[in-house]
CHARMM internal coordinates of N, CA and C (Angstrom, degrees):
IC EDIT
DIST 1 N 1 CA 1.4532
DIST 1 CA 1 C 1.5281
ANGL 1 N 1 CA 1 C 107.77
DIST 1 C 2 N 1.3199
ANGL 1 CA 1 C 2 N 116.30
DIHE 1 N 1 CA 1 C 2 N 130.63
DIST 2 N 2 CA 1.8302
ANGL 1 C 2 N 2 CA 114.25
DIHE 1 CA 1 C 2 N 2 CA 173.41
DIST 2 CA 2 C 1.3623
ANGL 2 N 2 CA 2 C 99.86
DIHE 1 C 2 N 2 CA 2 C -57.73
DIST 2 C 3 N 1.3181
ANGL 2 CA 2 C 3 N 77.64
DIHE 2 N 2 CA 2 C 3 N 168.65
DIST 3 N 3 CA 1.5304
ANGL 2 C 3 N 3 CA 103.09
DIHE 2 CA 2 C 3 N 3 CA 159.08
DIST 3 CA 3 C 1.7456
ANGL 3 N 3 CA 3 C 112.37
DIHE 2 C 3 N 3 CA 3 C -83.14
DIST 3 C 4 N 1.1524
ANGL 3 CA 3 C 4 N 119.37
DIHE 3 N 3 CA 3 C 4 N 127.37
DIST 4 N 4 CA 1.4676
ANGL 3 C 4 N 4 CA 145.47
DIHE 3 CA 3 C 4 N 4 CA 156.71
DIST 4 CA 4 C 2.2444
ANGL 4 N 4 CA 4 C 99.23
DIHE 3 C 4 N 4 CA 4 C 104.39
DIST 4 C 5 N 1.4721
ANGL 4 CA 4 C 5 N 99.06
DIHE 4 N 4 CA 4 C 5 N 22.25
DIST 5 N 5 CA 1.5489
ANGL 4 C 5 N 5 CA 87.11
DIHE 4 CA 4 C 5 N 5 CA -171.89
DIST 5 CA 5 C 1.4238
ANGL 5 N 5 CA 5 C 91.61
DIHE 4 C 5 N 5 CA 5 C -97.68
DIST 5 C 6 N 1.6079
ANGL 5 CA 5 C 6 N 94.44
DIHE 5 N 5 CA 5 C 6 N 146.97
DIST 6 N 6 CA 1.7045
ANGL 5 C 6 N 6 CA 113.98
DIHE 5 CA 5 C 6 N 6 CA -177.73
DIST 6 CA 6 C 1.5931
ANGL 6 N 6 CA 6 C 111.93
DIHE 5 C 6 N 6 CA 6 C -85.15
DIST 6 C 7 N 1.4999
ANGL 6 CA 6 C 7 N 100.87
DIHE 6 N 6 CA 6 C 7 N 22.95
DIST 7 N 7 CA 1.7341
ANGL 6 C 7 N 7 CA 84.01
DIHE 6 CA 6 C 7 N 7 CA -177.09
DIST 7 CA 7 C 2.0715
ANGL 7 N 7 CA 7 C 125.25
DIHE 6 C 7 N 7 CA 7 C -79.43
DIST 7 C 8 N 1.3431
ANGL 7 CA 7 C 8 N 99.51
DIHE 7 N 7 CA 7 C 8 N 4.67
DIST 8 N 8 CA 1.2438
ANGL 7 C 8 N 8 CA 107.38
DIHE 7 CA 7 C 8 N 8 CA -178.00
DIST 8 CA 8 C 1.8237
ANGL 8 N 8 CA 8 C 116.09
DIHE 7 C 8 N 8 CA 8 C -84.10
DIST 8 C 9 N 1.4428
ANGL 8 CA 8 C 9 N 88.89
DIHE 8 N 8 CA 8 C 9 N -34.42
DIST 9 N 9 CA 1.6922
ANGL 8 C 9 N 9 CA 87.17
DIHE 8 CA 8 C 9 N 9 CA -174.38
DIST 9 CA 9 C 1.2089
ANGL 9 N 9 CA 9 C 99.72
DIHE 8 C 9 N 9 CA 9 C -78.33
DIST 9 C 10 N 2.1884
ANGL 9 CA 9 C 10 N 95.60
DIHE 9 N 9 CA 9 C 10 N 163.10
DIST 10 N 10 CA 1.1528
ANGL 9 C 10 N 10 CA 128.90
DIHE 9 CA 9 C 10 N 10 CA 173.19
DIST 10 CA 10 C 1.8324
ANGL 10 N 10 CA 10 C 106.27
DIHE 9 C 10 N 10 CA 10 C -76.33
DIST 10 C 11 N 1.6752
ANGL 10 CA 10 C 11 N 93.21
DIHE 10 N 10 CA 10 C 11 N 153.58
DIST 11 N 11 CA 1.3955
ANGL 10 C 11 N 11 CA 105.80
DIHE 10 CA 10 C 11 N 11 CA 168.04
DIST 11 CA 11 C 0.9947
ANGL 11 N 11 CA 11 C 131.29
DIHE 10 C 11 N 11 CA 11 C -39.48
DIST 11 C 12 N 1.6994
ANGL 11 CA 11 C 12 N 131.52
DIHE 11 N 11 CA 11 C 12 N -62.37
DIST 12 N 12 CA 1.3642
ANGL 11 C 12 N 12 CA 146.00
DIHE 11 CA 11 C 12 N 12 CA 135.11
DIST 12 CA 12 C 1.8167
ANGL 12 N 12 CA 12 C 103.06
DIHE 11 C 12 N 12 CA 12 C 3.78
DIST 12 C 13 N 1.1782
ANGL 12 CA 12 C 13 N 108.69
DIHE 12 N 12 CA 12 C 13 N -75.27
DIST 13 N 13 CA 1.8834
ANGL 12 C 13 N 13 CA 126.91
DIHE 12 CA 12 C 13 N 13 CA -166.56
DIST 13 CA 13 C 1.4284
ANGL 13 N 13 CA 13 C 105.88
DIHE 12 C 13 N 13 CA 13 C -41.66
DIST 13 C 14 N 1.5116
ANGL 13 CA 13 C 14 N 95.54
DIHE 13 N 13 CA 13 C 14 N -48.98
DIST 14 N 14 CA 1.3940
ANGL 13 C 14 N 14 CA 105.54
DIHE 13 CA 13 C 14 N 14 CA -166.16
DIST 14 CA 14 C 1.4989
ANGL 14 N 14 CA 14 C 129.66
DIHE 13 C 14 N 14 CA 14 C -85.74
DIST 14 C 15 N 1.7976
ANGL 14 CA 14 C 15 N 108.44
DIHE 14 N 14 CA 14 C 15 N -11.80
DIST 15 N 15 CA 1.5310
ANGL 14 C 15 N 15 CA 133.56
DIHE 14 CA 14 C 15 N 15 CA 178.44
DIST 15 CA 15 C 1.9974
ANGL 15 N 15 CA 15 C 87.62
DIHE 14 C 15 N 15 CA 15 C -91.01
DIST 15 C 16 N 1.1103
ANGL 15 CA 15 C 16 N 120.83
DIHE 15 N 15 CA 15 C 16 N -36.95
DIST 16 N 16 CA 1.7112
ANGL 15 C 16 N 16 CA 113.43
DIHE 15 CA 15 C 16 N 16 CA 172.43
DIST 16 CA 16 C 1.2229
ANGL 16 N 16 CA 16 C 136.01
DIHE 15 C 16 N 16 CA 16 C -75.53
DIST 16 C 17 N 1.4486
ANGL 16 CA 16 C 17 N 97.75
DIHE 16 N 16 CA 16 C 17 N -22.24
DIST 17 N 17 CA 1.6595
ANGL 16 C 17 N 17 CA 109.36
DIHE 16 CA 16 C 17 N 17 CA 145.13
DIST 17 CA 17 C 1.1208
ANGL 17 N 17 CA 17 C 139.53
DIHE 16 C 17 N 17 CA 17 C -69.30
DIST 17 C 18 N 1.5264
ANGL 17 CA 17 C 18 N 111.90
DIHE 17 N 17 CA 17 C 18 N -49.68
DIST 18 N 18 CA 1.6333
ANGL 17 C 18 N 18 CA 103.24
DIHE 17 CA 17 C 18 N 18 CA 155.32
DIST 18 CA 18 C 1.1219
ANGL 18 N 18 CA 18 C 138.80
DIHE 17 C 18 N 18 CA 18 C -57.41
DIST 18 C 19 N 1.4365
ANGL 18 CA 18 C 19 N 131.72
DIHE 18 N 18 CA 18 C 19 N -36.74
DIST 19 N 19 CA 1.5366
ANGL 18 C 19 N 19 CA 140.64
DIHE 18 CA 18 C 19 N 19 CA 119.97
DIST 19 CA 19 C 1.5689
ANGL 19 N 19 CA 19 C 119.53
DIHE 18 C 19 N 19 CA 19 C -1.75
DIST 19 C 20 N 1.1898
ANGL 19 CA 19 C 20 N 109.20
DIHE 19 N 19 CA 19 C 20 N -46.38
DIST 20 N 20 CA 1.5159
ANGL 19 C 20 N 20 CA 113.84
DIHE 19 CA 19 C 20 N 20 CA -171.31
DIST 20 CA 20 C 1.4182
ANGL 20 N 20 CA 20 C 103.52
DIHE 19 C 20 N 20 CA 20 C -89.75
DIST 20 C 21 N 1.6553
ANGL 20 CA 20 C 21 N 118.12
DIHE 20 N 20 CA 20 C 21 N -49.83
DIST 21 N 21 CA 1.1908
ANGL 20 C 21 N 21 CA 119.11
DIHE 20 CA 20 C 21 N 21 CA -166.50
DIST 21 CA 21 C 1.4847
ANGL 21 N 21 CA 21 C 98.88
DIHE 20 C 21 N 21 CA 21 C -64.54
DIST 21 C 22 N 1.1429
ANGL 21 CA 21 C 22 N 106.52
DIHE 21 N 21 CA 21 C 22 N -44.48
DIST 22 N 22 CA 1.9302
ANGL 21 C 22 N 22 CA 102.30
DIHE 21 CA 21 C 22 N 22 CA -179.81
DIST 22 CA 22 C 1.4970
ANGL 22 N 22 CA 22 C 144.13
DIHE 21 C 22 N 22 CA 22 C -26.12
DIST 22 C 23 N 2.0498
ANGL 22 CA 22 C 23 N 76.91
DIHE 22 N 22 CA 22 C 23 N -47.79
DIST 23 N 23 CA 1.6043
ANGL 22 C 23 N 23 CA 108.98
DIHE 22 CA 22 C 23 N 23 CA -177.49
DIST 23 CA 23 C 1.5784
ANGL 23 N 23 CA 23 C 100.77
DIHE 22 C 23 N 23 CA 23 C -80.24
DIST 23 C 24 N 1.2526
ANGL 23 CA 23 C 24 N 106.24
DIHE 23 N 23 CA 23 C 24 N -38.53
DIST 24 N 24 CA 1.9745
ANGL 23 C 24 N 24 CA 101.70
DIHE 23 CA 23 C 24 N 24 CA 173.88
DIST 24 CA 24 C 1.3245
ANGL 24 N 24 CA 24 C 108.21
DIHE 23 C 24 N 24 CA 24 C -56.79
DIST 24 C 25 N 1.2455
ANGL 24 CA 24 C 25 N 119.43
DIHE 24 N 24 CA 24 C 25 N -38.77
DIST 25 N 25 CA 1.6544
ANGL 24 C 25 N 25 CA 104.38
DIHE 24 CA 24 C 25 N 25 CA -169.64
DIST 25 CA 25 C 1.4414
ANGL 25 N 25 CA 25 C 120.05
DIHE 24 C 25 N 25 CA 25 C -90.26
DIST 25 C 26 N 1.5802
ANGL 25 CA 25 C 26 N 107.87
DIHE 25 N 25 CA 25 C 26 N -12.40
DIST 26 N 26 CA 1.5277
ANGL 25 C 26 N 26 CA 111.41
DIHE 25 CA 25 C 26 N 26 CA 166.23
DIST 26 CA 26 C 1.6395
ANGL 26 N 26 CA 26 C 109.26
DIHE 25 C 26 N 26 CA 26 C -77.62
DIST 26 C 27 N 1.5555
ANGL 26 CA 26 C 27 N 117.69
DIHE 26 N 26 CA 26 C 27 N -13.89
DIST 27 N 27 CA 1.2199
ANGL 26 C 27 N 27 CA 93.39
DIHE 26 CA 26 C 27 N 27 CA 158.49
DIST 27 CA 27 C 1.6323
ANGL 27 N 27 CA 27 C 126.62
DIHE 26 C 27 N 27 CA 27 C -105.04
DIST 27 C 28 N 1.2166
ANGL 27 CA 27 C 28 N 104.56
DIHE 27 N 27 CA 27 C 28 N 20.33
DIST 28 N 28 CA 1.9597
ANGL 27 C 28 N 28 CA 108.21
DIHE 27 CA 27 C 28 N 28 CA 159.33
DIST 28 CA 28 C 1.5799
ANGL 28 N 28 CA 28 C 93.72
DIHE 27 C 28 N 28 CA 28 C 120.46
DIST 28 C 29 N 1.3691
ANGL 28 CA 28 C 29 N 120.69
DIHE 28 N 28 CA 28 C 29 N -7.17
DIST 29 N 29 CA 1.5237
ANGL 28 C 29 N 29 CA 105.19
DIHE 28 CA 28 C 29 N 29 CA 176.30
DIST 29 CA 29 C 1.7223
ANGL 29 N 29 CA 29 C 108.21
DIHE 28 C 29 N 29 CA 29 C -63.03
DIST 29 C 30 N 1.6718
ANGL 29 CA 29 C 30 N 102.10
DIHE 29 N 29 CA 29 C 30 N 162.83
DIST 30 N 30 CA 1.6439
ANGL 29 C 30 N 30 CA 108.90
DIHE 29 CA 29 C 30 N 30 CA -173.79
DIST 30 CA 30 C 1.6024
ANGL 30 N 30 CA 30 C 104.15
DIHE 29 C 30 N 30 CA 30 C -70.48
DIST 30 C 31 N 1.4323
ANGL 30 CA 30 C 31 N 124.13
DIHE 30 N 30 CA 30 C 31 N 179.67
DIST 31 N 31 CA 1.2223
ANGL 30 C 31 N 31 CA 117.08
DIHE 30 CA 30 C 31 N 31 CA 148.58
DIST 31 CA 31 C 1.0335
ANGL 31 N 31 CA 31 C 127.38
DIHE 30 C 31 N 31 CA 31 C -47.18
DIST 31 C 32 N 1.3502
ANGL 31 CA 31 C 32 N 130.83
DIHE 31 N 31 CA 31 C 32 N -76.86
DIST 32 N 32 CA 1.6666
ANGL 31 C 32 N 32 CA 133.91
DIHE 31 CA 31 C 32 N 32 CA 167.15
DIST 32 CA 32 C 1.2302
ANGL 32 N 32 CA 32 C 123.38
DIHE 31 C 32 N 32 CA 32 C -42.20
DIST 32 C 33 N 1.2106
ANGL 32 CA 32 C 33 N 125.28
DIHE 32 N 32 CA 32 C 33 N -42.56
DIST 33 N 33 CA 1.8434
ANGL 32 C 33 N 33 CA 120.28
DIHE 32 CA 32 C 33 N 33 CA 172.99
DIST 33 CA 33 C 1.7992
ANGL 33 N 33 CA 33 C 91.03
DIHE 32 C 33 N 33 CA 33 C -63.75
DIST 33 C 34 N 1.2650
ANGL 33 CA 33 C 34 N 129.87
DIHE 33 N 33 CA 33 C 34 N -65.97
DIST 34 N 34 CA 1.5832
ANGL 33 C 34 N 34 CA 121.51
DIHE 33 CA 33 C 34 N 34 CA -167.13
DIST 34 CA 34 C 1.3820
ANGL 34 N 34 CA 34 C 123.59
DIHE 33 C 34 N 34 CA 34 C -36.77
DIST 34 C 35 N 1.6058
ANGL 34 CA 34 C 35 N 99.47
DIHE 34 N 34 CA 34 C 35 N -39.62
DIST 35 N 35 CA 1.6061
ANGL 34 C 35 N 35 CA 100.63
DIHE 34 CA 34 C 35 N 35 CA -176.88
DIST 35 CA 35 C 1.5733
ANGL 35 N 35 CA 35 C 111.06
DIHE 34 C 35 N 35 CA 35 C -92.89
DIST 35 C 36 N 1.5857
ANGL 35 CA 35 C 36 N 103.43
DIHE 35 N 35 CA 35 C 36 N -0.58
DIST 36 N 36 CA 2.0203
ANGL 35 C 36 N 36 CA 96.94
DIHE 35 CA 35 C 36 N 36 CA 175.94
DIST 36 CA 36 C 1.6249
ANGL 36 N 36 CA 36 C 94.64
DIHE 35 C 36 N 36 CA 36 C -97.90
DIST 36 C 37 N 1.3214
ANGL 36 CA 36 C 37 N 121.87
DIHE 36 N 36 CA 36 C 37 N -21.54
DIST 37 N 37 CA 1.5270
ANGL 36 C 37 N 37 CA 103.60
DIHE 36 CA 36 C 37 N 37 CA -172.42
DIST 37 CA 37 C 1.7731
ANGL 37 N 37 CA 37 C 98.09
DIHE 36 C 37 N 37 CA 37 C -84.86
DIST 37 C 38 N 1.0831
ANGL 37 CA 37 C 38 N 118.27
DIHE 37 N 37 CA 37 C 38 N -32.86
DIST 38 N 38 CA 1.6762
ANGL 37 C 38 N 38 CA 121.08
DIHE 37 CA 37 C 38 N 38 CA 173.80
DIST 38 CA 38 C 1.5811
ANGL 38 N 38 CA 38 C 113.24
DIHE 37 C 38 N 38 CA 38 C -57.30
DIST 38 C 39 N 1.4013
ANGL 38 CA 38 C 39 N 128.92
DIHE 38 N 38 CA 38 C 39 N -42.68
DIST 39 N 39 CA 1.6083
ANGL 38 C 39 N 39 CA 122.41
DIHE 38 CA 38 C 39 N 39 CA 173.91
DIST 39 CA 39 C 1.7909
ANGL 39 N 39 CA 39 C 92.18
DIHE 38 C 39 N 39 CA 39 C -67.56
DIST 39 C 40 N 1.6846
ANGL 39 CA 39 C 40 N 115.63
DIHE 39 N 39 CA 39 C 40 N -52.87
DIST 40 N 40 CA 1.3013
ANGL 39 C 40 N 40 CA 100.30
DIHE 39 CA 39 C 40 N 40 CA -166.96
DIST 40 CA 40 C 1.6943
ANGL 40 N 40 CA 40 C 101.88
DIHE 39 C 40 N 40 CA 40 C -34.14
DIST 40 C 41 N 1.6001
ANGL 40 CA 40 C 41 N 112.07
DIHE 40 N 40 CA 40 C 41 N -71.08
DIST 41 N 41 CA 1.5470
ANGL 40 C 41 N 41 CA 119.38
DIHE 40 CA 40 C 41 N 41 CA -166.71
DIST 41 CA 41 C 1.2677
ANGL 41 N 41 CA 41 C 106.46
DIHE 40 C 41 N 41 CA 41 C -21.40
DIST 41 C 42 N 1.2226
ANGL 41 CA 41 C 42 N 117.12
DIHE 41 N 41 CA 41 C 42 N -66.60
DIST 42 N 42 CA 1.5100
ANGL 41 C 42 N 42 CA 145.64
DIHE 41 CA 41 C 42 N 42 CA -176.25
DIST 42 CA 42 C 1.3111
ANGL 42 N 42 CA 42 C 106.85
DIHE 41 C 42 N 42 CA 42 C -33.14
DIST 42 C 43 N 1.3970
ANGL 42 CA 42 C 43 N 129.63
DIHE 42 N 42 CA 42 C 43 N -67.04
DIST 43 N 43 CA 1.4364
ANGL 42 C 43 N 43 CA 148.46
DIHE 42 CA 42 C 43 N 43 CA 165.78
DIST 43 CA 43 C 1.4579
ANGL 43 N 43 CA 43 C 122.10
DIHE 42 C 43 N 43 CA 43 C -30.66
DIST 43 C 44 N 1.4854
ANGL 43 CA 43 C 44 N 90.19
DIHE 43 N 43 CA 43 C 44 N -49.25
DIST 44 N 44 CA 1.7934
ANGL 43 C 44 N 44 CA 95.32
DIHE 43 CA 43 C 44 N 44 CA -179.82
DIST 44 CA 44 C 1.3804
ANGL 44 N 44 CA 44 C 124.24
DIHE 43 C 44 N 44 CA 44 C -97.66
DIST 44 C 45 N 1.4120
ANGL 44 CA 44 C 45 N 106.85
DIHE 44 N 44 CA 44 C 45 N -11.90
DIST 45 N 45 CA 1.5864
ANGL 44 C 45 N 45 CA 125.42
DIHE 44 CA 44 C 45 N 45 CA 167.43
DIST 45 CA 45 C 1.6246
ANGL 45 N 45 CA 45 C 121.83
DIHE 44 C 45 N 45 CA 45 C -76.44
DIST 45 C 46 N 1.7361
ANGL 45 CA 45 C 46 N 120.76
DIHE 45 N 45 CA 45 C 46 N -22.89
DIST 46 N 46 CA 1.1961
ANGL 45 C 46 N 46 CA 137.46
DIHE 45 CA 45 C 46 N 46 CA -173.35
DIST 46 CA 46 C 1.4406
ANGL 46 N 46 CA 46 C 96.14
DIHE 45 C 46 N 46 CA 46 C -128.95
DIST 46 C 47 N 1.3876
ANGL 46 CA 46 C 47 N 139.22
DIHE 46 N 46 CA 46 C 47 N -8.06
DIST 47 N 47 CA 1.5051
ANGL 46 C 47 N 47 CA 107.35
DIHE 46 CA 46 C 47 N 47 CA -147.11
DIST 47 CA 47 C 1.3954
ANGL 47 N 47 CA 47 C 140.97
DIHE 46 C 47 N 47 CA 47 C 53.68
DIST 47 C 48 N 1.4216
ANGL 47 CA 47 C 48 N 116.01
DIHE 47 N 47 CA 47 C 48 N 34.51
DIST 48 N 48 CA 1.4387
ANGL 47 C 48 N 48 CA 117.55
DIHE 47 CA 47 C 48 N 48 CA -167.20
DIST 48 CA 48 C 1.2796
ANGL 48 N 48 CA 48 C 126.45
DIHE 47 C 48 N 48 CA 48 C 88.02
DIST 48 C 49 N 1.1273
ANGL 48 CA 48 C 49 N 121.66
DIHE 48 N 48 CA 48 C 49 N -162.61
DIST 49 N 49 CA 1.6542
ANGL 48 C 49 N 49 CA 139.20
DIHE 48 CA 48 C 49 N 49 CA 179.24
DIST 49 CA 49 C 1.4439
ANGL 49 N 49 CA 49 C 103.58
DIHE 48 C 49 N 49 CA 49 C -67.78
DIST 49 C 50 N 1.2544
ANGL 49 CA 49 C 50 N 93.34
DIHE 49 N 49 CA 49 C 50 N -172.76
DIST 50 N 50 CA 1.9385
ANGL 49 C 50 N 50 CA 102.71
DIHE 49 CA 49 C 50 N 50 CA -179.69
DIST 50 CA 50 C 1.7457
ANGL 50 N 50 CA 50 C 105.64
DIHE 49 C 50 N 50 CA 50 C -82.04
DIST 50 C 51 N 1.1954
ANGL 50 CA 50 C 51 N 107.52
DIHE 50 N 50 CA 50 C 51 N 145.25
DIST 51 N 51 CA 1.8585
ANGL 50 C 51 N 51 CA 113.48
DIHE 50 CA 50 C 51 N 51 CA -165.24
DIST 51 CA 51 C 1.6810
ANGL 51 N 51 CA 51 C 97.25
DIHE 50 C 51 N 51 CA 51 C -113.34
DIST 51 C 52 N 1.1485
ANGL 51 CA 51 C 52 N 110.32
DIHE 51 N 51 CA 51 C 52 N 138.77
DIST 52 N 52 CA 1.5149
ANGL 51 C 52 N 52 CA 117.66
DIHE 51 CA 51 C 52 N 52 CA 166.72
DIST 52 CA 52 C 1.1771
ANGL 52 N 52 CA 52 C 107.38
DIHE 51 C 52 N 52 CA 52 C -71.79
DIST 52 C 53 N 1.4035
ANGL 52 CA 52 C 53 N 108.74
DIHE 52 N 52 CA 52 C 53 N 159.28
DIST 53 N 53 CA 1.7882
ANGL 52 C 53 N 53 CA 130.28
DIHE 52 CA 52 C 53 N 53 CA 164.38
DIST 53 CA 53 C 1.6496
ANGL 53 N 53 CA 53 C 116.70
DIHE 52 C 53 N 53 CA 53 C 66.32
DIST 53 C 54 N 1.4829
ANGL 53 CA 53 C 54 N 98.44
DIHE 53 N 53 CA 53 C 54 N 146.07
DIST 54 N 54 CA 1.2259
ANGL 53 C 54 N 54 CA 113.99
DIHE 53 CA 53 C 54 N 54 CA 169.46
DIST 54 CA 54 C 1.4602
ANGL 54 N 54 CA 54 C 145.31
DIHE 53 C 54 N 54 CA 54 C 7.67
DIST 54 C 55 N 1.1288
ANGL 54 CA 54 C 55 N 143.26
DIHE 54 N 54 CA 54 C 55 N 87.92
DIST 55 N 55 CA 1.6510
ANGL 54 C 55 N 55 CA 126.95
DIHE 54 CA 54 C 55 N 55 CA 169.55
DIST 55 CA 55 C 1.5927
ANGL 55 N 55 CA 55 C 97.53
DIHE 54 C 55 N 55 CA 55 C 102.85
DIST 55 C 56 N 0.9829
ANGL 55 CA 55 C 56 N 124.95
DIHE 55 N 55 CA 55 C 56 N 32.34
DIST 56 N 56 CA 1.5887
ANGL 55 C 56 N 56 CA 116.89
DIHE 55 CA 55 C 56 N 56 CA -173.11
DIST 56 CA 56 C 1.1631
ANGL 56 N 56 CA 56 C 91.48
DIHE 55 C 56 N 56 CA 56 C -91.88
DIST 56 C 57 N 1.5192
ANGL 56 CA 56 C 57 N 137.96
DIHE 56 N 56 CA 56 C 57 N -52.54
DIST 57 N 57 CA 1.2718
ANGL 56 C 57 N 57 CA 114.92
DIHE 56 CA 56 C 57 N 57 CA -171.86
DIST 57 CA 57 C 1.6948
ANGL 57 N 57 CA 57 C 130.54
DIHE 56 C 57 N 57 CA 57 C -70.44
DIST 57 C 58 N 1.4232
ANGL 57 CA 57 C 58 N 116.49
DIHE 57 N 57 CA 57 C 58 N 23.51
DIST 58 N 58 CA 1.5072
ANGL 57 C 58 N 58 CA 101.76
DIHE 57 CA 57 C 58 N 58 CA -141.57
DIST 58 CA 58 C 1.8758
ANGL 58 N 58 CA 58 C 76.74
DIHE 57 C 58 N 58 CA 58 C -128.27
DIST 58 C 59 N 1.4465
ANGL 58 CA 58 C 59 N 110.23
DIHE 58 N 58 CA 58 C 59 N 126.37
DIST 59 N 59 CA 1.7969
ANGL 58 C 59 N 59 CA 108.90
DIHE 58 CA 58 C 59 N 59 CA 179.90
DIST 59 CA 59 C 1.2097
ANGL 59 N 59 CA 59 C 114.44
DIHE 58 C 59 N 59 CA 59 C -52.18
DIST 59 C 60 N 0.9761
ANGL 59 CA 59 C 60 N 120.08
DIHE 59 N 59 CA 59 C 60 N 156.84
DIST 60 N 60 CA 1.9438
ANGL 59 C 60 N 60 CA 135.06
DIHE 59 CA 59 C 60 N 60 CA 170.39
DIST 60 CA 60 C 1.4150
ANGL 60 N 60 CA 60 C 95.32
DIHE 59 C 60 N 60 CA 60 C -68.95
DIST 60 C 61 N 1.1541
ANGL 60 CA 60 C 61 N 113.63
DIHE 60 N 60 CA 60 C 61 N -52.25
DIST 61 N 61 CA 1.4185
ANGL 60 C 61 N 61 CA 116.56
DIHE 60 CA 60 C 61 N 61 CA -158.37
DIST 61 CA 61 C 1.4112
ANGL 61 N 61 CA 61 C 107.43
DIHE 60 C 61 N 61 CA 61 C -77.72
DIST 61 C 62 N 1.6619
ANGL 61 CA 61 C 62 N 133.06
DIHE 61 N 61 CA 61 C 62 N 21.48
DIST 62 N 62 CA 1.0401
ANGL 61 C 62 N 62 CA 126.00
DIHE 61 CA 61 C 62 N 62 CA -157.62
DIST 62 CA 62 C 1.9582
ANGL 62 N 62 CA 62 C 101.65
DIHE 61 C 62 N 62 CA 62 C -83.23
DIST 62 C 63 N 1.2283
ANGL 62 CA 62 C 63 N 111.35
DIHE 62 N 62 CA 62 C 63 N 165.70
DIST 63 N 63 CA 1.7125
ANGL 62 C 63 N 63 CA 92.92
DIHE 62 CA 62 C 63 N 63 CA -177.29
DIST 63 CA 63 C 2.0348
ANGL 63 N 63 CA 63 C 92.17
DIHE 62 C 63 N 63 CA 63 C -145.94
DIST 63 C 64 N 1.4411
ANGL 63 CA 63 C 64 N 86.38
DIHE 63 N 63 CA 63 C 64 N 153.48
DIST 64 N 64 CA 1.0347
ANGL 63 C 64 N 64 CA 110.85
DIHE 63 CA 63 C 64 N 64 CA -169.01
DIST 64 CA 64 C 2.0482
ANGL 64 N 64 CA 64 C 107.99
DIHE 63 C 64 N 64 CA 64 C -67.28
DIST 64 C 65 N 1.5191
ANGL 64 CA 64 C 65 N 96.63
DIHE 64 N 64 CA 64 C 65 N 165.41
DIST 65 N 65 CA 1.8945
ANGL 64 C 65 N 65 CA 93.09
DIHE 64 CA 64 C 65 N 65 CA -172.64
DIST 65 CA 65 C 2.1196
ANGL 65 N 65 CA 65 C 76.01
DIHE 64 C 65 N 65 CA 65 C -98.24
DIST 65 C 66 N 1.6290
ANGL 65 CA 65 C 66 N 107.47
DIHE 65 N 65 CA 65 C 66 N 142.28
DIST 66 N 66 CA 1.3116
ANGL 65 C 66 N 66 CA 116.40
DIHE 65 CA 65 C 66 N 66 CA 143.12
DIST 66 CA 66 C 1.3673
ANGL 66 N 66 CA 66 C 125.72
DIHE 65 C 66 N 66 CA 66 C -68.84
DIST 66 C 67 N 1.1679
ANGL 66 CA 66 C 67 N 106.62
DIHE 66 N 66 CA 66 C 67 N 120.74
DIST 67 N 67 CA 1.6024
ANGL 66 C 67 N 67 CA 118.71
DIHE 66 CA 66 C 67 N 67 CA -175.98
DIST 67 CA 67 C 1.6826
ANGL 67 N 67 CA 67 C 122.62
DIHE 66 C 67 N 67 CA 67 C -94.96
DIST 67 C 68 N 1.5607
ANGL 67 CA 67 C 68 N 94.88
DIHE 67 N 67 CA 67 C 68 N 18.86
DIST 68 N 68 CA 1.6632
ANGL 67 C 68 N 68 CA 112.06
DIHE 67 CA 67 C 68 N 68 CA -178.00
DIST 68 CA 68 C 1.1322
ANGL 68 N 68 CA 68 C 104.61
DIHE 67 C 68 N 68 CA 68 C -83.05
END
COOR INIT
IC SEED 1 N 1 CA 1 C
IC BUILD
């Protein structure tokens, strides 16, 4: 896969980017800056594209119930 191709993200990702890029350009950003600061958004709001394997959705930080 190149570098900068959108074939990894979900549908969802990609309807919130255009959404985003939209709102960048109604406020005076160019085409191209709107849609790189909108994947940025995208990026840091999801972590990227869709991730392979197991347990991805479930927190690190999750904590156990005491059974005392």
């Amino acid at each position: 896969m190149p570098q900068g191709s959108k074939v990894r993200y979900t549908a969802k990702q990609e309807r919130q980017a255009e959404h985003i890029e939209e709102s960048y350009e109604n406020r005076g950003a160019s085409k191209n800056e709107a849609e790189a600061r909108a994947w940025a958004t995208v990026n840091k709001l999801d972590g990227g594209g869709k991730k392979s394997g197991s347990g991805r959705g479930r927190a690190t930080t999750a904590k156990r119930k005491n059974t005392l």
